[in-house]
C-alpha positions as CSV (number, residue, x, y, z in Angstrom):
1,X,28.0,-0.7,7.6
2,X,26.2,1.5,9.8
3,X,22.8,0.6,12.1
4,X,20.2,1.9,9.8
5,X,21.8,0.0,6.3
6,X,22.4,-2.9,8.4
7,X,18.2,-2.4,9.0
8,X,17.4,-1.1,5.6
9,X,18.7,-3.8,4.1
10,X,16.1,-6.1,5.0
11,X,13.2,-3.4,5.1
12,X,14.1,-2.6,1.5
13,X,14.5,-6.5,0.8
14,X,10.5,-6.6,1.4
15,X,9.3,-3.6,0.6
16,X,10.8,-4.4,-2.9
17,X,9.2,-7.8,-3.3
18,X,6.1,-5.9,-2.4
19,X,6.8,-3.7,-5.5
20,X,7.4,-7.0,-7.4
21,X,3.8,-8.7,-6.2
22,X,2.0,-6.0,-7.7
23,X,3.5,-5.4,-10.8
24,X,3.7,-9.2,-11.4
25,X,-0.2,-8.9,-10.6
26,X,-0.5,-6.5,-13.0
27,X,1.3,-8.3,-15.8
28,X,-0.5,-11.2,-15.2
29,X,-4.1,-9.5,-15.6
30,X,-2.8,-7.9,-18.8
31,X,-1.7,-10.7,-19.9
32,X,-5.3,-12.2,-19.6
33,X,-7.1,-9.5,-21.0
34,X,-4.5,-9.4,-24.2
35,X,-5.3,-13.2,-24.8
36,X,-9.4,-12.9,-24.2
37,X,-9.4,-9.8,-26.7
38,X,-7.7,-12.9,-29.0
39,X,-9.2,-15.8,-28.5
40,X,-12.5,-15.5,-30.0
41,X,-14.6,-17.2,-27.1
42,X,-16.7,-14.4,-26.8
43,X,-15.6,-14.7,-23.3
44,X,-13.5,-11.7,-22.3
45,X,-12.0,-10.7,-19.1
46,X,-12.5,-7.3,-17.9
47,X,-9.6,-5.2,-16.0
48,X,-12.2,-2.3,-14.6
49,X,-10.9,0.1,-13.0
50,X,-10.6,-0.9,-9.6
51,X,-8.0,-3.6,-8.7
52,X,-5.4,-1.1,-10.9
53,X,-6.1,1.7,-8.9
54,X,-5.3,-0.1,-5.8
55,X,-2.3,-1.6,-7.1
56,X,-1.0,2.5,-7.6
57,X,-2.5,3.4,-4.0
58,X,-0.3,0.6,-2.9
59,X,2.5,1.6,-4.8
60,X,2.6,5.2,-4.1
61,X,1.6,4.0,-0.4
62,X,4.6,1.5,-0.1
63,X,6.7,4.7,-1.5
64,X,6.1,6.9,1.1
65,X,7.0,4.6,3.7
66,X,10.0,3.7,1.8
67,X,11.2,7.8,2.2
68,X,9.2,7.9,6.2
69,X,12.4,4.8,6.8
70,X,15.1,7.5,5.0
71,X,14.1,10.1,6.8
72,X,14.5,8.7,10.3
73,X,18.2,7.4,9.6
74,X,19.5,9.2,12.0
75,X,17.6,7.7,15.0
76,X,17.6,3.8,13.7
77,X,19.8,1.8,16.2
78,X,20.3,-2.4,15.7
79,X,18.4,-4.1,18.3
80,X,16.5,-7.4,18.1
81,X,12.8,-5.6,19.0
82,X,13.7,-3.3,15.9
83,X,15.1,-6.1,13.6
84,X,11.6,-7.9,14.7
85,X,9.1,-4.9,14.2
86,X,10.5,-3.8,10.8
87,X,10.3,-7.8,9.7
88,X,6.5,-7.5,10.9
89,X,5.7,-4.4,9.4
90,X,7.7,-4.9,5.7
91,X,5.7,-8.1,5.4
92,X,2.5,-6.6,6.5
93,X,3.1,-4.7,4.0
94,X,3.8,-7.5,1.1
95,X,0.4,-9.5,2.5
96,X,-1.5,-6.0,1.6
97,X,0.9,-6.0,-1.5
98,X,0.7,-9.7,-2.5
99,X,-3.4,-9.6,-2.1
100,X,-4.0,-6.6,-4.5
101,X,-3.7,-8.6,-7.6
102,X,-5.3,-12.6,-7.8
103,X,-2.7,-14.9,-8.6
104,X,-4.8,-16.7,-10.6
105,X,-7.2,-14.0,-12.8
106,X,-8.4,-16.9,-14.8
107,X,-10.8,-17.5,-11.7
108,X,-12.8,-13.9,-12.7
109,X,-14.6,-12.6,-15.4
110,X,-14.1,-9.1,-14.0
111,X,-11.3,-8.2,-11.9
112,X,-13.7,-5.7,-9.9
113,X,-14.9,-8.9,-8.0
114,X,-11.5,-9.8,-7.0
115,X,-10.7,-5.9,-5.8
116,X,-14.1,-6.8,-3.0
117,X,-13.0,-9.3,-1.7
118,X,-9.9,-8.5,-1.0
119,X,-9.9,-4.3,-0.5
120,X,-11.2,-4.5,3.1
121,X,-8.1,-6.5,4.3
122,X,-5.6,-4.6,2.0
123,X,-7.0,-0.9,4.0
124,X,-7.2,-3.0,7.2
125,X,-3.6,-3.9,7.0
126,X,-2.8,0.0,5.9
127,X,-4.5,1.8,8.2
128,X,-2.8,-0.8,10.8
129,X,0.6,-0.3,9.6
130,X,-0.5,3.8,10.3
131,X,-1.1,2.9,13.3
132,X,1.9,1.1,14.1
133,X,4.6,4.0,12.2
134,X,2.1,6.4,14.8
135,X,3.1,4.4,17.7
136,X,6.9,3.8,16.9
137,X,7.2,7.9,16.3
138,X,5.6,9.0,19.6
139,X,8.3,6.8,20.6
140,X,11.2,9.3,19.6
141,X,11.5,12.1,21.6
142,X,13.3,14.2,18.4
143,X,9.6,13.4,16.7
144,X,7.3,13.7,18.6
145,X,6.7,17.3,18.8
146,X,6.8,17.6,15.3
147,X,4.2,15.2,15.2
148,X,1.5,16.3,17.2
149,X,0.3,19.2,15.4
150,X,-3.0,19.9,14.3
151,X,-1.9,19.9,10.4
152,X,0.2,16.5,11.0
153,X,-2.7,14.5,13.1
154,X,-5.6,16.2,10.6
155,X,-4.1,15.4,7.8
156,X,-3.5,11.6,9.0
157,X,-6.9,11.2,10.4
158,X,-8.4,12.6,6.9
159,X,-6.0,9.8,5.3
160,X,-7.5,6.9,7.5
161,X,-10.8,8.4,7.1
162,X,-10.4,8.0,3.5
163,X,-9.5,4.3,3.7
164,X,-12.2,3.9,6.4
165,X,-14.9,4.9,4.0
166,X,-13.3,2.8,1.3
167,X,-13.8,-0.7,3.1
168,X,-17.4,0.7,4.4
169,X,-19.2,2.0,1.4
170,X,-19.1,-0.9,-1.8
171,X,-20.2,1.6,-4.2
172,X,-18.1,1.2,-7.6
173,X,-18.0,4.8,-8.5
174,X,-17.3,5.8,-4.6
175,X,-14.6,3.3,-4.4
176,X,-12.7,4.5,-7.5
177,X,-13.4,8.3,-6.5
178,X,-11.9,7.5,-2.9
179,X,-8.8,5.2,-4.5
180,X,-8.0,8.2,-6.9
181,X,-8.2,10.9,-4.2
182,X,-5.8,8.3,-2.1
183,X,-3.4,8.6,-4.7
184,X,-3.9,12.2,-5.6
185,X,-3.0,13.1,-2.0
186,X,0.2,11.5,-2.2
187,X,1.7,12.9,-5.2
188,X,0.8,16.1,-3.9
189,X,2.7,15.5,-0.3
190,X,5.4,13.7,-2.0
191,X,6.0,15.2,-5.3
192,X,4.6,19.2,-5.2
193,X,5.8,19.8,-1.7
């Protein structure tokens, strides 16, 4: 076993049961909305369009930092500071992961109220694990040139602004505008070039 799958190993560990907290969240509000459509109540429980669309931003989110971890094989070396700071940032990344979805939907009527209170944390946490990847690349002399170019840090900053304006403006049709645009822009850098 080499340094980076002796590391990967427990990246991949969390990043994994961050993949597993939101489709479990997601089964679970299906799950309610199948049995209020059922029940007869005249209560039911609405999904909206929100709280989905962040559980695929954080999906396609925890993706891309799944292939940033591939890509920097090469230059992954054991050491307890790394072991600690990809510990730290893996379960950053399950909090964000873990919050997207109410373990308990019951408590709503409309998952959209769940999705604000919880969406400012979730983009605080991602733009701070940005951050953090930021600060561990300028790091790596191999890296860091490629890194500081006007496309790279534009392209970042207009990524963070995106999330910045998602946990400032609470406007419904703003938010899911923003959240789809999130997502747009990584299947376009990850799956079209």
């Amino acid at each position: 076993m080499n340094d980076f799958e002796f590391i990967f190993v427990l990246y991949a560990l969390l990043l994994g049961l961050s993949l597993v907290e939101v489709l479990g969240g997601l089964g679970r509000v299906l799950e309610l909305k199948f049995a209020s459509e059922s029940d007869g109540d005249g209560r039911r429980f609405q999904i909206g369009w929100l709280t989905p669309l962040m559980g695929v931003f954080v999906m396609v989110d925890l993706m891309s930092f799944w292939m940033f971890a591939w890509t920097l094989q090469p230059l992954i070396t054991v050491s307890p500071a790394m072991l600690l700071g990809v510990m730290a940032f893996a379960s950053a990344y399950y909090l964000a992961a873990r919050l997207v979805f109410p373990s308990d939907p019951k408590r709503f009527d409309a998952l959209d109220t769940h999705y604000y209170r919880v969406s400012r944390t979730i983009f605080g946490i991602l733009i701070g694990l940005v951050v953090v990847q930021w600060a561990y690349l300028l790091t790596i002399v191999e890296v860091r040139e490629a890194l500081m170019t006007p496309v790279s840090i534009g392209l970042t900053l207009f990524f963070v602004g995106m999330m910045v304006a998602a946990m400032l403006i609470r406007n419904q049709r703003v938010q899911a505008v923003l959240l789809v645009a999130l997502i747009v822009r990584y299947l376009v850098l990850y799956l079209i070039i």
